[in-house]
DSSP file (Angstrom, degrees, kcal/mol; ACC not computed):
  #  RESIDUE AA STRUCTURE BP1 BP2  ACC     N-H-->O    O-->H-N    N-H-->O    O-->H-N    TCO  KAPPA ALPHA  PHI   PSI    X-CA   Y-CA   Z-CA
    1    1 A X     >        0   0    0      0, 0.0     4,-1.6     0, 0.0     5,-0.0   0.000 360.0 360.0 360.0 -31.3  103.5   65.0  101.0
    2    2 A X  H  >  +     0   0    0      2,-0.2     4,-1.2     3,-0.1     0, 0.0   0.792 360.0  41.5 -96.8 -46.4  104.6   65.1   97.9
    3    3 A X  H >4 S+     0   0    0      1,-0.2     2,-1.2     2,-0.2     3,-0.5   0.470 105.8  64.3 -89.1 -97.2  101.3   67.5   96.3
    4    4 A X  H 3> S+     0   0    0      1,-0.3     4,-1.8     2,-0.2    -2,-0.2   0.183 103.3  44.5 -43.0 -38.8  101.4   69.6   99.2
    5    5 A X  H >X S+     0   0    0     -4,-1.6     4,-1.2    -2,-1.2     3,-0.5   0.921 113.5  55.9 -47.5 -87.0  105.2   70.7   97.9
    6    6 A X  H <X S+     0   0    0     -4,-1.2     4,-1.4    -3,-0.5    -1,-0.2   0.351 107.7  44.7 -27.1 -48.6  103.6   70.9   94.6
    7    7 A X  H 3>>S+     0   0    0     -4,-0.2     4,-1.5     2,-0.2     5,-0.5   0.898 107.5  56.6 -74.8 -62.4  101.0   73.3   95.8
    8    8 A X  H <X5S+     0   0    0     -4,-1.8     4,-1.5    -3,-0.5    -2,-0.3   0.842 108.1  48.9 -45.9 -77.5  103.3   75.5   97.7
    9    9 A X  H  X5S+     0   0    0     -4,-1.2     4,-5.6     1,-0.2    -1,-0.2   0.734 111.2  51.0 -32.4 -46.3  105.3   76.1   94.6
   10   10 A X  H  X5S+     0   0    0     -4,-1.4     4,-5.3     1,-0.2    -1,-0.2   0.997 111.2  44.0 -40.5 -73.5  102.4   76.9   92.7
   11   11 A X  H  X5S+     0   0    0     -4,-1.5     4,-1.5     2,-0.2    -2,-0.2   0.608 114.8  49.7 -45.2 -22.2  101.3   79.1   95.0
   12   12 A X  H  X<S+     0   0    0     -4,-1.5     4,-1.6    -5,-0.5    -1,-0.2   0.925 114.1  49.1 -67.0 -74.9  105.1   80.6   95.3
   13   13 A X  H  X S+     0   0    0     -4,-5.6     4,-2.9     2,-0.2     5,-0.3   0.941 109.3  54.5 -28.4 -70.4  105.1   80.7   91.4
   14   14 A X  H >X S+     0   0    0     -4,-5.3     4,-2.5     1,-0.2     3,-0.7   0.930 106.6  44.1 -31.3 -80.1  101.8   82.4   91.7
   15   15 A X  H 3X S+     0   0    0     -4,-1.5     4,-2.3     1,-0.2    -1,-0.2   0.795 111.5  61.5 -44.5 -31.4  102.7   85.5   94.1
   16   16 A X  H 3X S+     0   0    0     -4,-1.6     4,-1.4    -3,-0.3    -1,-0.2   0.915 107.8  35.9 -40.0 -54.5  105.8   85.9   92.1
   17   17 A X  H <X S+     0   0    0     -4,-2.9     4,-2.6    -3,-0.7    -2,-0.2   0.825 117.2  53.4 -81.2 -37.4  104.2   86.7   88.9
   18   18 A X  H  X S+     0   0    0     -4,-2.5     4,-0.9    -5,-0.3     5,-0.4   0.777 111.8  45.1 -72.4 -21.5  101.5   88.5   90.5
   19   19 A X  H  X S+     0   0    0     -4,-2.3     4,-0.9    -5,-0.2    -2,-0.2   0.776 114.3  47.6 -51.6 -34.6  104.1   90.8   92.4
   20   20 A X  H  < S+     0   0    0     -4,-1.4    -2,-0.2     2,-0.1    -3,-0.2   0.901 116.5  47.5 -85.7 -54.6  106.1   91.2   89.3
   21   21 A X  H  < S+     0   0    0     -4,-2.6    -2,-0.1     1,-0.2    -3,-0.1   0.579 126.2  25.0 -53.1 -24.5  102.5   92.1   87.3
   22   22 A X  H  < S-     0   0    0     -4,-0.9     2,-1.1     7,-0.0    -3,-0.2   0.608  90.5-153.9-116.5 -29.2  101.1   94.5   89.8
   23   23 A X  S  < S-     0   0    0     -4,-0.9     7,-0.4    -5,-0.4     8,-0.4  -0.659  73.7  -4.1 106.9 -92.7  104.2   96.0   91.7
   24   24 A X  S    S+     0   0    0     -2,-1.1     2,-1.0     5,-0.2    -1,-0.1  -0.047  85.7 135.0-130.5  44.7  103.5   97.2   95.1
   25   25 A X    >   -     0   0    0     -6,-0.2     3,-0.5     1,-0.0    -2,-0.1  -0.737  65.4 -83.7-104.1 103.2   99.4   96.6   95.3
   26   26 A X  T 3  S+     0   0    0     -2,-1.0     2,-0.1     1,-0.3     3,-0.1   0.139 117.1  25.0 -36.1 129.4   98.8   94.8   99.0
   27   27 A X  T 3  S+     0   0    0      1,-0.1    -1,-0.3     2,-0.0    -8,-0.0  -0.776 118.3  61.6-111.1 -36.5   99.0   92.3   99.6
   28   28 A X    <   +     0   0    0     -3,-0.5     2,-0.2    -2,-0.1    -1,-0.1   0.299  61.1 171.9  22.9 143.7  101.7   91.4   96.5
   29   29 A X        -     0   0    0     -5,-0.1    -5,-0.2    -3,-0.1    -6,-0.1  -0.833  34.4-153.9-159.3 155.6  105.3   93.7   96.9
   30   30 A X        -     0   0    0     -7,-0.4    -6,-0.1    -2,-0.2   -10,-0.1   0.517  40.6-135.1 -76.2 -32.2  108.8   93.3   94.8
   31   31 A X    >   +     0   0    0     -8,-0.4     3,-3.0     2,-0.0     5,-0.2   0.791  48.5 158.1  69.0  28.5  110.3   94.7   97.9
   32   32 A X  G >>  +     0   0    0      1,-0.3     4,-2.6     2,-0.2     3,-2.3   0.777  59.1  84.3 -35.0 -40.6  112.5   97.1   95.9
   33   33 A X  G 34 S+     0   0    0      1,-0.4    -1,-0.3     2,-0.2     4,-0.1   0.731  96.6  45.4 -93.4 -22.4  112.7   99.2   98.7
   34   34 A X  G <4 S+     0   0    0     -3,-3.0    -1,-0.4     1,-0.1    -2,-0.2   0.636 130.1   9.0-107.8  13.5  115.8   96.5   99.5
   35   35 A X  T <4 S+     0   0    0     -3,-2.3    -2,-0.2    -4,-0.1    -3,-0.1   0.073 105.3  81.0-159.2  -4.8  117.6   96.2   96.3
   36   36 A X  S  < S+     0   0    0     -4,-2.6     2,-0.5    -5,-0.2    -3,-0.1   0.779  85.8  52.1-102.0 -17.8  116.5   98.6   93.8
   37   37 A X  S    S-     0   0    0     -5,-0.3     2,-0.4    -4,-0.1    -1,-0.2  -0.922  81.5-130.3-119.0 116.8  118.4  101.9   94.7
   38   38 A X        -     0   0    0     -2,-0.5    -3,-0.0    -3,-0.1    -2,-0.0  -0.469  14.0-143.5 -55.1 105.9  122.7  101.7   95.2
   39   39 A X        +     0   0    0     -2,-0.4     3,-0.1     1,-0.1    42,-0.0  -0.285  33.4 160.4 -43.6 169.4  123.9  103.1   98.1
   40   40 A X        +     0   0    0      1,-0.5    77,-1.7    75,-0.2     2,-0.2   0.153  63.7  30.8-172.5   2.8  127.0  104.7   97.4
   41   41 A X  E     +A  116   0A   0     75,-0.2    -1,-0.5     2,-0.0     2,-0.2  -0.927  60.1 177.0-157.2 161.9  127.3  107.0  100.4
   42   42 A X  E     -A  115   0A   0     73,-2.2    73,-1.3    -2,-0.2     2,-0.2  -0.765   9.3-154.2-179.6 171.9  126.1  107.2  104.4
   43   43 A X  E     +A  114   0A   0     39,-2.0    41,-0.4    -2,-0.2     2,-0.2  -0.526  10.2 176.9-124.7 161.6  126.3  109.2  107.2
   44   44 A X        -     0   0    0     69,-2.8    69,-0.3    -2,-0.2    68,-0.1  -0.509  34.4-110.2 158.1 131.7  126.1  109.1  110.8
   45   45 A X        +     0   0    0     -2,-0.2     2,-0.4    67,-0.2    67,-0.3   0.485  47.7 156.2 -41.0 169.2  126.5  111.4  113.7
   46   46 A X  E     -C  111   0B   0     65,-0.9    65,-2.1     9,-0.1     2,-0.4  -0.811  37.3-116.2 166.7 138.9  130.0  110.8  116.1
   47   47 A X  E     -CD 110  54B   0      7,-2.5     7,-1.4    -2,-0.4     2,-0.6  -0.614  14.4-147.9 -90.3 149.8  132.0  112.5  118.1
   48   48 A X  E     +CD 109  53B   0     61,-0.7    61,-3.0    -2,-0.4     5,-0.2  -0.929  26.5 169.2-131.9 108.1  135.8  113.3  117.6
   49   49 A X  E >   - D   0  52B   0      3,-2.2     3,-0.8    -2,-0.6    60,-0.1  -0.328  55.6 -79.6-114.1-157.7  137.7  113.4  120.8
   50   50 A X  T 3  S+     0   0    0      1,-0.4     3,-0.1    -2,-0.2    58,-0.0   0.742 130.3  47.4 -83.6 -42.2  141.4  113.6  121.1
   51   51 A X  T 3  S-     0   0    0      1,-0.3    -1,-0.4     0, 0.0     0, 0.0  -0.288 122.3 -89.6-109.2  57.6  141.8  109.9  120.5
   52   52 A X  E <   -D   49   0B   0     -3,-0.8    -3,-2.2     2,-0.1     2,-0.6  -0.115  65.8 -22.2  97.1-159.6  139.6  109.7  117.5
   53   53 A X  E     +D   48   0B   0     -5,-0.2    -5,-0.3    -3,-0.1     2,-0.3  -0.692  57.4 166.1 -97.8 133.0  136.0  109.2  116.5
   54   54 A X  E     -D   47   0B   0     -7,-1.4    -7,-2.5    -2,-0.6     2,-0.3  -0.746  43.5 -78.1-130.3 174.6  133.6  107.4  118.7
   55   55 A X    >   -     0   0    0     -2,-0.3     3,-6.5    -9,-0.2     4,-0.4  -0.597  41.8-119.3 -78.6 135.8  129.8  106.8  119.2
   56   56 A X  G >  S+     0   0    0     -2,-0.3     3,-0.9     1,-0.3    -1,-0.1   0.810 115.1  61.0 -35.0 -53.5  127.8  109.9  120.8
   57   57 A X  G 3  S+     0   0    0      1,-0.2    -1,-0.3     3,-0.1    -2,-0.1   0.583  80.5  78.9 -55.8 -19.0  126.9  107.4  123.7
   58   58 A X  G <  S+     0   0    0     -3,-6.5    -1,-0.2     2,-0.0    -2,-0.2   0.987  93.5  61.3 -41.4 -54.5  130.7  106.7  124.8
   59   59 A X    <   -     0   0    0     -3,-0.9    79,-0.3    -4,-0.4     3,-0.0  -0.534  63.8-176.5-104.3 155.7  130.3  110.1  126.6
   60   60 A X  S    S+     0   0    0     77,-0.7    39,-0.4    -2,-0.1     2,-0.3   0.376  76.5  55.7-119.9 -13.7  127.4  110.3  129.5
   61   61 A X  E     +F  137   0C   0     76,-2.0    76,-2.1    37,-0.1     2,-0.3  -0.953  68.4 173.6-136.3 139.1  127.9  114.2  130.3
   62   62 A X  E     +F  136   0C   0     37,-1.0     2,-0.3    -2,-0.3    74,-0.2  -0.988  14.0 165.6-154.5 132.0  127.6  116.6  127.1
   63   63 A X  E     +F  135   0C   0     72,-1.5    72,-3.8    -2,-0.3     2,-0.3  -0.868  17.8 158.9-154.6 115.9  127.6  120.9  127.1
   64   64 A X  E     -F  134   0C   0     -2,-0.3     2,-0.5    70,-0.3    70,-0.2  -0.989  35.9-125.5-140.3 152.6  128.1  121.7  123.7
   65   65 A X  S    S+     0   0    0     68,-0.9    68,-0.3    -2,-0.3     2,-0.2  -0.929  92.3  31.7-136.3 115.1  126.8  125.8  122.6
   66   66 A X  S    S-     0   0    0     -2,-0.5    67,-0.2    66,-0.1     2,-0.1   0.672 101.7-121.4 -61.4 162.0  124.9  125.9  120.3
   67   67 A X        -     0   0    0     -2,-0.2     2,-0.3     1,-0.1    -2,-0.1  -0.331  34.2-101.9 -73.8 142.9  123.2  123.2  120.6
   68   68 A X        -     0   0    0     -2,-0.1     2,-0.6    24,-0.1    -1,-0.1  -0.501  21.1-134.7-100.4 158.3  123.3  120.9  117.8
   69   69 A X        -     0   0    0     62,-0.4     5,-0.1    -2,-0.3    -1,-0.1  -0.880   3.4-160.0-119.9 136.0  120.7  120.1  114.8
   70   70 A X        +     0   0    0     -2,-0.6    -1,-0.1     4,-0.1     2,-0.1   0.689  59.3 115.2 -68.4 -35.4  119.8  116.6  113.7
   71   71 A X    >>  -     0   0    0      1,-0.2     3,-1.4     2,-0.1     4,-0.5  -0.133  64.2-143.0 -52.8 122.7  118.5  118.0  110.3
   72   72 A X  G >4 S+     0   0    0      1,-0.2     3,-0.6     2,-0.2    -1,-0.2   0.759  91.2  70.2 -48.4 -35.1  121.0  116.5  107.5
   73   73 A X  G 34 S+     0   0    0      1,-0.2    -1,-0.2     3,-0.0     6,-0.2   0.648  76.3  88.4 -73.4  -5.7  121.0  119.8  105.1
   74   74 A X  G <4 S+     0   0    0     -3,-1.4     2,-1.0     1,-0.3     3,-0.3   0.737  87.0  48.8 -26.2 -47.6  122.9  121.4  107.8
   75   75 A X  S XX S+     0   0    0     -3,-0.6     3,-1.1    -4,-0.5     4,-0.8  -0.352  73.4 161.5-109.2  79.0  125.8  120.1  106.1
   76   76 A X  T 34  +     0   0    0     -2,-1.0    -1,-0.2     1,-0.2    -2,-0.1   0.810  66.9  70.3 -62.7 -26.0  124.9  121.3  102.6
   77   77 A X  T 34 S+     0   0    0     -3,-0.3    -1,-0.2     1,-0.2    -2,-0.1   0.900 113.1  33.5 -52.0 -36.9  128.5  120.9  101.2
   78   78 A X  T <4 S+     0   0    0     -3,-1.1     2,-0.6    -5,-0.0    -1,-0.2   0.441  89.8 154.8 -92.9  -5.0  127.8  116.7  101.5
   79   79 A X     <  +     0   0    0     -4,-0.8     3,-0.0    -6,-0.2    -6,-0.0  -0.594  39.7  44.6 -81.8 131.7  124.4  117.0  100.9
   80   80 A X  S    S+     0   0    0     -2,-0.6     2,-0.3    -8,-0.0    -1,-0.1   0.105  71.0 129.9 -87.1 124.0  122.9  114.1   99.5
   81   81 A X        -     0   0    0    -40,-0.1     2,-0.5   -42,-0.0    35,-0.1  -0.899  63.3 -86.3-134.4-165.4  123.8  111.3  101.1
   82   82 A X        +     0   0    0     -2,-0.3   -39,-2.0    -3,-0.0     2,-0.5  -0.740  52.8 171.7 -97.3 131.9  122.1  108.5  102.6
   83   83 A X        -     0   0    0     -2,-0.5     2,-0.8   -41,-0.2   -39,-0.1  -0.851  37.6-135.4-127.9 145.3  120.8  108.8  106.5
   84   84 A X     >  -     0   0    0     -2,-0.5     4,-1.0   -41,-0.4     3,-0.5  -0.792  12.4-165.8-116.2 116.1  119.0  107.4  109.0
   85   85 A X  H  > S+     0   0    0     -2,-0.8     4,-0.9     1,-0.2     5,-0.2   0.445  89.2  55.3 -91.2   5.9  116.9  110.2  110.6
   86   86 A X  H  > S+     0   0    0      2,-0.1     4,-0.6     3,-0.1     5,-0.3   0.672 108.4  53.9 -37.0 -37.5  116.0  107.7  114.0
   87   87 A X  H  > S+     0   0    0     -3,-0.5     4,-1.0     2,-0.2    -2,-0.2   0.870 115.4  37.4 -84.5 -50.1  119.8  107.3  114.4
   88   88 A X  H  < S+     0   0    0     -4,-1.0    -1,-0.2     2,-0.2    -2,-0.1   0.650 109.7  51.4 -46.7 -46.1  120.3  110.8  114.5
   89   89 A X  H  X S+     0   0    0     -4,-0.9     4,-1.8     3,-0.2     3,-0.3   0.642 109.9  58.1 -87.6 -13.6  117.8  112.2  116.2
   90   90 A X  H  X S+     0   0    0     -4,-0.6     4,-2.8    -5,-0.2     5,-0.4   0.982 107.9  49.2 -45.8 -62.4  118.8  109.5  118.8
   91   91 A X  H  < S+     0   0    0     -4,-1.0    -1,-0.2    -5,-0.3    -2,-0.1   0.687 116.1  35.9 -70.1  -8.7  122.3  110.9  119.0
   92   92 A X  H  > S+     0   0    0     -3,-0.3     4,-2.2     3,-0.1     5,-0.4   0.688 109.8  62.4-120.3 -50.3  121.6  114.6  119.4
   93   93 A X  H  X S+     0   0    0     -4,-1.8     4,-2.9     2,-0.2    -2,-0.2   0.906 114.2  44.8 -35.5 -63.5  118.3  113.7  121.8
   94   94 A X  H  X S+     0   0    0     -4,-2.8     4,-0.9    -5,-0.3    -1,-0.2   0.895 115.4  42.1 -42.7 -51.0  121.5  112.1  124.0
   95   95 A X  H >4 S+     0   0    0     -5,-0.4     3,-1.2    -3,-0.2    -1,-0.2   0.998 113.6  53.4 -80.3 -39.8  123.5  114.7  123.6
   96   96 A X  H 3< S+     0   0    0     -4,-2.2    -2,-0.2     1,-0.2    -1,-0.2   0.721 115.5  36.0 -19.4 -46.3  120.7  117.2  124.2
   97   97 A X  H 3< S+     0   0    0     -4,-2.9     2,-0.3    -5,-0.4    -1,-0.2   0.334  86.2 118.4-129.3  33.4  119.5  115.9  127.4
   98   98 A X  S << S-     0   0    0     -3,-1.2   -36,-0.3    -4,-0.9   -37,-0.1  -0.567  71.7-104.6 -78.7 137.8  122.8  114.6  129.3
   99   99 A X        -     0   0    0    -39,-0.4   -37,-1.0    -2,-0.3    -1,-0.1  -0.214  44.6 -77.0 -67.6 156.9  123.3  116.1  131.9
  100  100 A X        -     0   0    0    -39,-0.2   -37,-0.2     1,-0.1    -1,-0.1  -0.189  42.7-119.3 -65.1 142.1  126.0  118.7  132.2
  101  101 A X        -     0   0    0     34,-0.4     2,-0.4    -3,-0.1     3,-0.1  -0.009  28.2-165.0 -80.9-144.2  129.8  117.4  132.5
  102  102 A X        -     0   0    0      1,-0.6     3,-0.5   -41,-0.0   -41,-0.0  -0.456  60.1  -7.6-154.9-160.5  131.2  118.7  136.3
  103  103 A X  S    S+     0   0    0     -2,-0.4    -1,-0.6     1,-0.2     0, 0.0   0.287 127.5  28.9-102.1 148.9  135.4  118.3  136.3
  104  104 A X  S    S+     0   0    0     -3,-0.1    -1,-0.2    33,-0.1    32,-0.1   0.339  73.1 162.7  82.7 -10.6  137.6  116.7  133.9
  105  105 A X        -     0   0    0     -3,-0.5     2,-0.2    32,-0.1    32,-0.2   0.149  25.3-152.9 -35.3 165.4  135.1  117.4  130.4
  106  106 A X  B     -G  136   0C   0     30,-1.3    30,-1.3     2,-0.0     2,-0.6  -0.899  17.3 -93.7-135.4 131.3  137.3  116.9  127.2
  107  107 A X        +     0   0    0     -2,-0.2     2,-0.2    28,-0.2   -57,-0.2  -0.648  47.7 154.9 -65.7 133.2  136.9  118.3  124.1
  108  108 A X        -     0   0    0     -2,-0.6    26,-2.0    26,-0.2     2,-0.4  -0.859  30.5-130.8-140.8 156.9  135.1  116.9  121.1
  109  109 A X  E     -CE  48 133B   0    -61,-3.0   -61,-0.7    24,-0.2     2,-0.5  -0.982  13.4-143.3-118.6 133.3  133.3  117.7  117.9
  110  110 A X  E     +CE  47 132B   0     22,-2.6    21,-1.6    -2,-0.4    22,-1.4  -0.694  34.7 166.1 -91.5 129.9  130.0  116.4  116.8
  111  111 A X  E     -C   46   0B   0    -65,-2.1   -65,-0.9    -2,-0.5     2,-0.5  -0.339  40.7-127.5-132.9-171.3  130.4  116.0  113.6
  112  112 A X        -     0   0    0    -67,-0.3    17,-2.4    -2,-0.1     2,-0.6  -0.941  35.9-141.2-159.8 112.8  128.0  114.0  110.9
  113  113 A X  E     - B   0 128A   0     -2,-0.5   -69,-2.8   -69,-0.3     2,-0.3  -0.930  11.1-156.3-111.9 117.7  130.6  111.6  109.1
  114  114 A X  E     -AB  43 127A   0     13,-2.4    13,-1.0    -2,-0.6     2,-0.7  -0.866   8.3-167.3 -72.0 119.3  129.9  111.3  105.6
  115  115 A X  E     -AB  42 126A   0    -73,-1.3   -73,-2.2    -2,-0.3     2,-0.4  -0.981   7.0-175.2-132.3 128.7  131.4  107.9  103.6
  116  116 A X  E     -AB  41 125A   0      9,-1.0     9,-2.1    -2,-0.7     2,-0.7  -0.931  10.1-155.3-131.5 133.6  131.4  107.8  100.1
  117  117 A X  E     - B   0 124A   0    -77,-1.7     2,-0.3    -2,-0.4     7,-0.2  -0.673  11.5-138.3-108.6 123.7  132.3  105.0   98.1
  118  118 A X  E   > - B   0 123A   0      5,-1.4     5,-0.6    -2,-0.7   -78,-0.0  -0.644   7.7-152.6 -82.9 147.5  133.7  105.1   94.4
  119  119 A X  T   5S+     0   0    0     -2,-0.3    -1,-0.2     3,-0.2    -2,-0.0   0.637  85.9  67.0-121.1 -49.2  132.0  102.3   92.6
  120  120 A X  T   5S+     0   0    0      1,-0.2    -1,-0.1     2,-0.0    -2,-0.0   0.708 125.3   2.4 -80.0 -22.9  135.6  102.2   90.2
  121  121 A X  T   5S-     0   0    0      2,-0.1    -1,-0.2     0, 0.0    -2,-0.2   0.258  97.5-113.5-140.0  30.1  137.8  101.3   92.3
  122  122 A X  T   5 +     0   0    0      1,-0.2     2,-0.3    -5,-0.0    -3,-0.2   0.984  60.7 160.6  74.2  55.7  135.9  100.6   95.5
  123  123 A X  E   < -B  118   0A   0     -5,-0.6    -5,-1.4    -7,-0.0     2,-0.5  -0.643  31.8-145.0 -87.3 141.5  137.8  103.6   97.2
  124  124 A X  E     -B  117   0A   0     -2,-0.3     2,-0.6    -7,-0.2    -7,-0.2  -0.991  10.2-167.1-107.3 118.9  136.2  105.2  100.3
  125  125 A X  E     -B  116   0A   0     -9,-2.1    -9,-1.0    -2,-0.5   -11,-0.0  -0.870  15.5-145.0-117.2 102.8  136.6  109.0  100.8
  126  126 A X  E     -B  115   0A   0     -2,-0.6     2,-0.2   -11,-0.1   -11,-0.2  -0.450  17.4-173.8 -65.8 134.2  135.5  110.1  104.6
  127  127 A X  E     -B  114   0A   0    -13,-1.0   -13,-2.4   -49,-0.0     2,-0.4  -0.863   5.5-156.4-118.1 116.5  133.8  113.6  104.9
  128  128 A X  E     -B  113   0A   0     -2,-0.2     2,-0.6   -15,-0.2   -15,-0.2  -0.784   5.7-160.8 -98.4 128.7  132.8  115.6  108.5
  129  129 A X        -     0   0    0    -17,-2.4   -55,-0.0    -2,-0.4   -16,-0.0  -0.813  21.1-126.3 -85.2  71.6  130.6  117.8  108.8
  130  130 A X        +     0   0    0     -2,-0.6   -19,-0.2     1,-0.1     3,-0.1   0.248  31.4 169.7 -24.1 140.0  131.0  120.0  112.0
  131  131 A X        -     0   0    0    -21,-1.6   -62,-0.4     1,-0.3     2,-0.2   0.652  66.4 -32.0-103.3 -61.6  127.6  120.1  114.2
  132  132 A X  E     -E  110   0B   0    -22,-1.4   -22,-2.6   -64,-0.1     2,-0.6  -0.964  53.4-117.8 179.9 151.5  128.9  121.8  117.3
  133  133 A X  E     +E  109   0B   0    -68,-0.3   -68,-0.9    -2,-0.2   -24,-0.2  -0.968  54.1 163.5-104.3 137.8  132.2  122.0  119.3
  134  134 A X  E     -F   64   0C   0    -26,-2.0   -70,-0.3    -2,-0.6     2,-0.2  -0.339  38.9-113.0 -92.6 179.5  131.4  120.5  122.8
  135  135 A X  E     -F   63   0C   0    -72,-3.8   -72,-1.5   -28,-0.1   -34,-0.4  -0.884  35.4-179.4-134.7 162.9  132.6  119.2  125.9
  136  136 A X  E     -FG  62 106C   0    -30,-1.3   -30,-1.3    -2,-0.2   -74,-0.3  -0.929  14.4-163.4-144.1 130.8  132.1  115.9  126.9
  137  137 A X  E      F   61   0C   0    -76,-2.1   -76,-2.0    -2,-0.3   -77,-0.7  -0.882 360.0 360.0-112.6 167.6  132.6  113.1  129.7
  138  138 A X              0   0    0    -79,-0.3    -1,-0.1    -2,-0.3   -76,-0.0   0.535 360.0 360.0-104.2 360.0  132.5  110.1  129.9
């Protein structure tokens, strides 16, 4: 039992040094892609109704004119931050193809909520980005 540990470690040791020696050449990775660049900002779509901001999916019935666009440079004043375009285009595909609301709609704005976080004293400063003004039911 005791060389079979022995081997595994090697073999542990081994992929290390070859990951760290070649970088990202398959099958060998660092995996950077999950520690090597600081967030410090991200975004994601939301609605703002009367009682504050909620996820596009609270409401099931959506008529908003124009119709809103998923692309991130839309809001150039915040642009760059960090986004996840699945997440997005999720949240305007929903609002896109809900059906229209019928009595009782509310008004909301879909907005693309920016958070950015100061590094110095671990401050958060919220920015929204208007999308489209809607209305919305739940």
């Amino acid at each position: 039992m005791s060389r079979l540990r022995g081997l595994v470690a090697i073999a542990m040791v081994g992929y290390v040094v070859a990951a760290r020696g070649v970088g990202n050449l398959y099958p060998f990775s660092t995996f950077e892609m999950y520690g090597a660049t600081r967030l410090v900002d991200a975004s994601r779509i939301v609605a703002i109704g009367q009682d504050g901001p909620h996820e596009v999916e609270r409401y099931s019935r959506w008529r908003c004119d124009p119709a809103p666009d998923p692309d991130p440079r839309t809001c150039d004043e915040s642009w760059p931050f960090f986004h996840i375009e699945a997440s997005d285009r999720a949240a305007i595909d929903h609002v896109r193809s809900a059906a229209a609301p019928a009595s009782g709609a509310s008004s909301v704005v879909l907005v693309r909520r920016v958070w950015r976080l100061d590094e110095r004293d671990a401050s958060v400063r919220v920015e929204d980005c208007e999308l489209a003004r809607c209305e919305a039911e739940r």
